[in-house]
N, C-alpha and C positions, 0 to 999 in steps of 0.2 A: 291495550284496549281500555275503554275509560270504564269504569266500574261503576255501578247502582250503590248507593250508600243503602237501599234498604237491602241490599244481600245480608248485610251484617247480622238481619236475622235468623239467616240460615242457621248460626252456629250457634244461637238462644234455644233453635228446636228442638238441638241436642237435648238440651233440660230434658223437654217435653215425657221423655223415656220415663225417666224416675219418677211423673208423676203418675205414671198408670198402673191401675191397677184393676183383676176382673170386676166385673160386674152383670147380674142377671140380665140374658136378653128378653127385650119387650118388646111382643111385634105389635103391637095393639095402636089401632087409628078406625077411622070412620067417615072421614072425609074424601072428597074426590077433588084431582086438582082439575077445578074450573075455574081459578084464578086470574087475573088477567098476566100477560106478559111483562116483566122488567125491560125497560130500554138503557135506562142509567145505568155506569159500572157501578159497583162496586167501593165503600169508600177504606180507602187505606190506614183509615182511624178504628177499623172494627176487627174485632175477628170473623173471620170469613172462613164458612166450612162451606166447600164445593163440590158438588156432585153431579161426575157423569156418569151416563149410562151407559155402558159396554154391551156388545151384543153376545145374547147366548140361544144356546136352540127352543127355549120356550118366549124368551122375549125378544123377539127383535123385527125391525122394518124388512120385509120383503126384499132380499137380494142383498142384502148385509150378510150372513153367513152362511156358508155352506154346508149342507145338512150331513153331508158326508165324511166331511174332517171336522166340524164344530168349528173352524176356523174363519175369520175374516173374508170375503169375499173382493175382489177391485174394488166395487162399488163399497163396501164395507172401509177398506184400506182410503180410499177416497174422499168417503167421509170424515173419518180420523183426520185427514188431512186439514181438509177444510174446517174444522172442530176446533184445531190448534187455534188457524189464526183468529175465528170467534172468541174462544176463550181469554184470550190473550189480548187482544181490540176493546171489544164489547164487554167481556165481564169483568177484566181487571183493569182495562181504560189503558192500557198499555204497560203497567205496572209490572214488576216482576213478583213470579212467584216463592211462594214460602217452604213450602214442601207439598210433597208429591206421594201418594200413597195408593196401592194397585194392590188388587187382588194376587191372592198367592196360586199360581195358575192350577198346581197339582189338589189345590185343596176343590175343584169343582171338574169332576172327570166327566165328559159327557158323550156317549153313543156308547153301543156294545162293544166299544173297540176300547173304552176307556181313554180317549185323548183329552191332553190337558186344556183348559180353558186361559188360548194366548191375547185374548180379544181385550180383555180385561187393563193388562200392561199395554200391549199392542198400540190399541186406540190412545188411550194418553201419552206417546214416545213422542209423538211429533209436537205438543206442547212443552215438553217438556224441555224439546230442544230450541223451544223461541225465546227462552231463558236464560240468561247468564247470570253465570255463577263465579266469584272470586275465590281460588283456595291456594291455600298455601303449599309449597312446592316441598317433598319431603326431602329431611337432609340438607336444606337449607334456609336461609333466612327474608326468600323471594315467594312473592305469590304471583299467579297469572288469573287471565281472565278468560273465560269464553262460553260459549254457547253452549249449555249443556246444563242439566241439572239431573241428580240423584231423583232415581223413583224407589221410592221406598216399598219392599214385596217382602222382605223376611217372616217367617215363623215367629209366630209366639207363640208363649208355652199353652202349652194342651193341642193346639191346633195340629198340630201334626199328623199328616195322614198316614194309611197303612201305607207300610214299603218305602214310606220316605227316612235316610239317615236322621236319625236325630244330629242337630249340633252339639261341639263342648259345649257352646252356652245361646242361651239367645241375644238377641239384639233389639232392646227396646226403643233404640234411637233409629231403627235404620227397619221396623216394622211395618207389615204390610197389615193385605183385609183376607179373612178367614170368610169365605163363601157360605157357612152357615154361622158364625160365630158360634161355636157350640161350645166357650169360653166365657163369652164376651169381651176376648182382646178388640174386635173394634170400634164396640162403646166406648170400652175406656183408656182406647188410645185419644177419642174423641172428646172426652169428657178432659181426659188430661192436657191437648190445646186448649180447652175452654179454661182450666183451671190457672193454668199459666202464664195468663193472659198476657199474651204478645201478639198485638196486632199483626195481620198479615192475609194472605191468600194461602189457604189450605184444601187444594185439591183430591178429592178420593175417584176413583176412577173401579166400577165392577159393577156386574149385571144389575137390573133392578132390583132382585131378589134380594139381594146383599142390601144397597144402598136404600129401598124402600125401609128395611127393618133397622137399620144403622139410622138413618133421620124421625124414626119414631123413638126408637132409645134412647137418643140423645135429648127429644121433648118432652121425654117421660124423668128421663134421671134428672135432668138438672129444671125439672117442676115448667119448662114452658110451654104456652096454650097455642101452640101452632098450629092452623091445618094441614097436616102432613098428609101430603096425595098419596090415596093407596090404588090408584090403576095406573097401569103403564100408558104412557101417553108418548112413546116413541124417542128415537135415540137424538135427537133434535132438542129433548130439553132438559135445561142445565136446572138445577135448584142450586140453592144456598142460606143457611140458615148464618144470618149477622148478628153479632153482638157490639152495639156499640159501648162507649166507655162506659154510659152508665150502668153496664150488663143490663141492657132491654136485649132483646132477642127478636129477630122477623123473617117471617121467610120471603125468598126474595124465588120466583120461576123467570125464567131465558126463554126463549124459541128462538131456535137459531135459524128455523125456517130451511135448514141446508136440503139442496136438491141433486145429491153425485153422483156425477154419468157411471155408466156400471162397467165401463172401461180401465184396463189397467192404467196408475195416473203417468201422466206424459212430466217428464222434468222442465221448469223453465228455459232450462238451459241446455244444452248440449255437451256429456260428459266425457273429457278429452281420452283417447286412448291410446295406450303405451304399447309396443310388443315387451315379450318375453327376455330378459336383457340378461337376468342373474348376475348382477351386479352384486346384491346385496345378499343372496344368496348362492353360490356357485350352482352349477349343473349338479345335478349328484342320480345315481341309480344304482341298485342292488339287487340282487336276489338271492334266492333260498332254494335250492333244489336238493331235493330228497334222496342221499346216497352219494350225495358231490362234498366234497371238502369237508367228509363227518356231518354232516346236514343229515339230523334226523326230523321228519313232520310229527308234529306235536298229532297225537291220537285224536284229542278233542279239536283240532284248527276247523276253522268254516271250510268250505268249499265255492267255490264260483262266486267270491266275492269280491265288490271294490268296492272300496271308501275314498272318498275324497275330504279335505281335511283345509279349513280357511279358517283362518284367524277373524276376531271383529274386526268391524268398522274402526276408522280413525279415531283413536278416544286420547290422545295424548299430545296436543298440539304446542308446547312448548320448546324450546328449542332443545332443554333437557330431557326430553319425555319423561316428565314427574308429574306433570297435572293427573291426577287420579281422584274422578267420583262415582266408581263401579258403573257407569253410562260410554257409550260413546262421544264424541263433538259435533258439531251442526255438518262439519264437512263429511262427516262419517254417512248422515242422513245421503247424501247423495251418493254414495255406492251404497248402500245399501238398498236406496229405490231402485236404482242401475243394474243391480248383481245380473238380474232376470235377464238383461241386455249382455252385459259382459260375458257370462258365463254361458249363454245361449246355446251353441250350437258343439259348446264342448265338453257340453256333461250332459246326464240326462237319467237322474236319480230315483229312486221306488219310492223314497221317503227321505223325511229330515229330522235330524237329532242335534241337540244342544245340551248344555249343563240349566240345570233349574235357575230360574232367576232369583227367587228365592234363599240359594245361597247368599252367603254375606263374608264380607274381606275387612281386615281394619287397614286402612290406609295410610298409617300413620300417624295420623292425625282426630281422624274418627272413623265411624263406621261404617260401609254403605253397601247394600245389595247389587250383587256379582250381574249385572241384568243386559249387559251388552253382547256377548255372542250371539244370546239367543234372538235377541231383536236386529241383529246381524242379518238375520237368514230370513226372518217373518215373512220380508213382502216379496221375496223368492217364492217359498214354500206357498204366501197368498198366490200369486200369479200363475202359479203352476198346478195349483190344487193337491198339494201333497199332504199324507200324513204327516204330522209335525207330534214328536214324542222329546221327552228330557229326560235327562241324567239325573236321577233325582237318588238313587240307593248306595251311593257312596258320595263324601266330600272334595271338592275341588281341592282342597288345601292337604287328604291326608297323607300321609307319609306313604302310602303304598298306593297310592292313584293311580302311577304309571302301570301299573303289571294288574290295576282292579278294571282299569280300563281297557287297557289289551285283553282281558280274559272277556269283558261283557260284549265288544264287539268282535272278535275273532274266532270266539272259540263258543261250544255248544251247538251249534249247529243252527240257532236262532235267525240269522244274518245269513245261511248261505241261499246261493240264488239272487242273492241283492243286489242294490246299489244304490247306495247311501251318503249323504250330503251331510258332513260334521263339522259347525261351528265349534269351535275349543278356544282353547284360552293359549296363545303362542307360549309362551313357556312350559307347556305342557303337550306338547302337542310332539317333538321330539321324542323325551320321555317313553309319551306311550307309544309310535311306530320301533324304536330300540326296545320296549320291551317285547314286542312282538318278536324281532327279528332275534334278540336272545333267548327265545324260545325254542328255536332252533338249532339251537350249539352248533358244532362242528368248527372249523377256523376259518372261516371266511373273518374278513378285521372291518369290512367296510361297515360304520355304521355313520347317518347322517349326525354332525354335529349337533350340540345341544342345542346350541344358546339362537335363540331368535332375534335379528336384528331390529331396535323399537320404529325403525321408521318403515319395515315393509310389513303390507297391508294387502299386499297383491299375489302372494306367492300359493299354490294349491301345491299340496301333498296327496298323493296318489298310493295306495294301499290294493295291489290285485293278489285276489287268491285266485289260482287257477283248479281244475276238477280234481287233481290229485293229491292240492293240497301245499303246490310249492308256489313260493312267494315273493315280486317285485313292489319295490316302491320304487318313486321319484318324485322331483321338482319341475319335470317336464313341463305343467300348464303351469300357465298365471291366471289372473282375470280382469289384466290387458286395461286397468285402471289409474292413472294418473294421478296420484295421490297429492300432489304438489301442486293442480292446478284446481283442486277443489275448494268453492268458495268456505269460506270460516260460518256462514251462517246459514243452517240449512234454508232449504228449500219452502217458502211460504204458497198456499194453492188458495 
């Protein structure tokens, strides 16, 4: 694929880390934006700080979220969509972007049920995938191209909320936005694009709450006389404060004017479908029964439980599957619009659970927020109207995952009566159904192989507790998706 030469800045942003440091939040403004609208993009000679507005249950347009999950709504999902290709057209003239920065979902819990705020990420995924990115392929001396870029959600220090794992360490290259900055890590991630000055498109993406108080601190810290809008004027309009070379500084407002049916969104295309073939993974089934082959039931095991267990979207379209930027690929974006379709009539879950996106992986190369299973499952869980919860109190990477995760979903009793929808990370997702089923001692030998094959994408693992307590898995479903016939570039609306 032929490559943007300004990607090259993607890996300058890296810097951007070591330049930040806290600073006191200033929510302080006075003005209302009655500004008129920008029509012109964006110039590629400036630094460009971007700002959309995520929808949350105190701010947002009518029928964008649902009050009941805090989550995205079709019409919500819809607009995201259509958002992309504005942002992308009209604000950056068609340009590619620079980096990509979302709210860290756990850090703004909203209803008495405490769900995390996925709207935040959510809404900027599908921009993010009108962007290609060039990276280099670990373990060798090739790089690839494709449609995809890193959104940056990680933790910085202090932000951490209760119950969340802390990490070894933080990640200043690969940071997100803290929903109250009660640090000031998003000033002065902000402050440190301004300082580093590398031109480019820097998109932030979280409720207005966040992003109101994030463009006042940024006018205040670094002394400019902007009228920075303090009412919500709806999720339609884009800001941007530009610094061109001579560091002048102006704010620029969008109205994207979008108008999205409140229907769930229909694919341009029609997404081919495969049966059940286990090719790539054999047939495989087991069970566990209590007083059979030394089979003892763990005391604490759930009851009347199934878990069903999918991998992300497409995120490694090279022919060595080494393209890695903790995202999915453009092709991924269409099963994942589709899951709701594929998965249809063969599952039918109480809620859905992922790993926080906010985790973070070093890829060899650099660093990037772990952010694709969970936006795996978003516009399932939007379409369906389901609780949507994360893995946020242990580490995807730590050394005892497999048996932290077997014990969170299996055991206590938390989960029984359920049915539950789990995006995981395929290399982990063995791990934790074996440690389950090694819970069980006795000499049964069958246990499903480790290793995940990189190119399927299709395969459901099935997890049933039954009332007494004894336990089947298998590979029986797929989700009947054609991974080979999905275009490289998602889906534009």
């Amino acid at each position: 694929m032929k490559t943007d030469n300004k990607q090259t800045r993607f890996y300058s942003v890296f810097l951007i880390g070591i330049l930040i440091f806290s600073l006191p939040l200033w929510t302080g403004g006075c003005f209302n934006d009655n500004s008129p609208s920008i029509t012109a993009p964006l110039s590629d000679n400036n630094i460009n700080l971007i700002f959309v507005v995520s929808a949350d249950l105190t701010y947002n347009e009518p029928g964008d979220i649902n009050p009941d999950t805090a989550n995205l709504t079709s019409q919500g999902l819809q607009r995201s969509l259509m958002m992309a290709t504005y942002l992308k057209e009209d604000v950056l003239g068609g340009e590619n972007v620079t980096a990509i920065y979302a709210l860290e979902p756990m850090t703004h819990l909203q209803t008495d049920n405490n769900y995390p705020d996925m709207a935040g990420i959510g809404s900027i995924q599908p921009f993010a995938l009108l962007n290609q990115i060039t990276l280099p392929l670990y373990g060798t001396d090739s790089s690839y191209t494709a449609y995809s870029y890193p959104i940056n959600s990680a933790y910085g220090p202090g932000s951490l909320p209760d119950g969340v794992v802390a990490p070894e360490k933080y990640c200043p290259d690969c940071q997100g936005l803290d929903f109250n900055d009660t640090t000031g890590n998003n000033v002065g991630l902000a402050t440190g694009i301004i300082t580093a000055n590398v031109p480019g498109f820097y998109v932030f993406s979280a409720p207005w709450e966040t992003i109101n108080a994030l463009m006042a601190s940024i006018n205040q810290q670094k002394g400019y006389t902007l009228n920075i809008p303090t009412t919500y004027m709806g999720p339609n309009r884009v800001y941007a404060i530009s610094i061109n070379p001579s560091e002048v500084a102006s704010l620029a407002t969008y109205d994207s004017n979008l108008d999205p049916p409140s229907t769930y969104p229909e694919l341009p295309l029609p997404v081919e479908r495969t049966p059940c073939t286990y090719d790539l993974q054999p047939y495989f089934s087991t069970s566990r029964t209590g007083g059979i082959n030394g089979v003892v039931i763990p005391t604490t095991i759930n009851t009347n439980e199934k878990i069903y267990i999918v991998r992300h979207a497409e995120a490694h379209p090279d022919p060595e599957n080494l393209f890695e930027n903790g995202n999915f690929v453009g092709a991924g974006q269409w099963r994942a619009l589709d899951l709701v379709n594929a998965l249809g009539n063969k599952i039918s879950p109480d809620m859905v659970y992922s790993i926080d996106p906010a985790q973070w992986v070093y890829t060899g190369h650099f660093n990037v927020s772990y952010v694709r299973p969970s936006l795996t499952v978003l516009p399932y869980v939007i379409a369906n109207n389901l609780p949507y919860r994360l893995v946020s109190h242990f580490y995807l990477g730590d050394k005892k995952q497999a048996q932290l995760a077997s014990d969170f979903f299996f055991t206590g009793g938390t989960f029984s009566n359920q049915t539950i929808l789990l995006a995981w990370e395929s290399s982990r997702i063995k791990p934790l159904i074996n440690a389950l089923l090694e819970s069980y001692g006795g000499n049964e030998p069958a246990y499903p192989p480790i290793k995940w094959p990189s190119t399927d994408y299709d395969t459901v693992w099935t997890v049933t507790i039954d009332d007494m307590g004894n336990v089947t898995v298998d590979n029986d479903l797929c989700e009947g998706i054609d991974s080979a016939s999905l275009p490289d570039m998602s889906p534009e609306f």
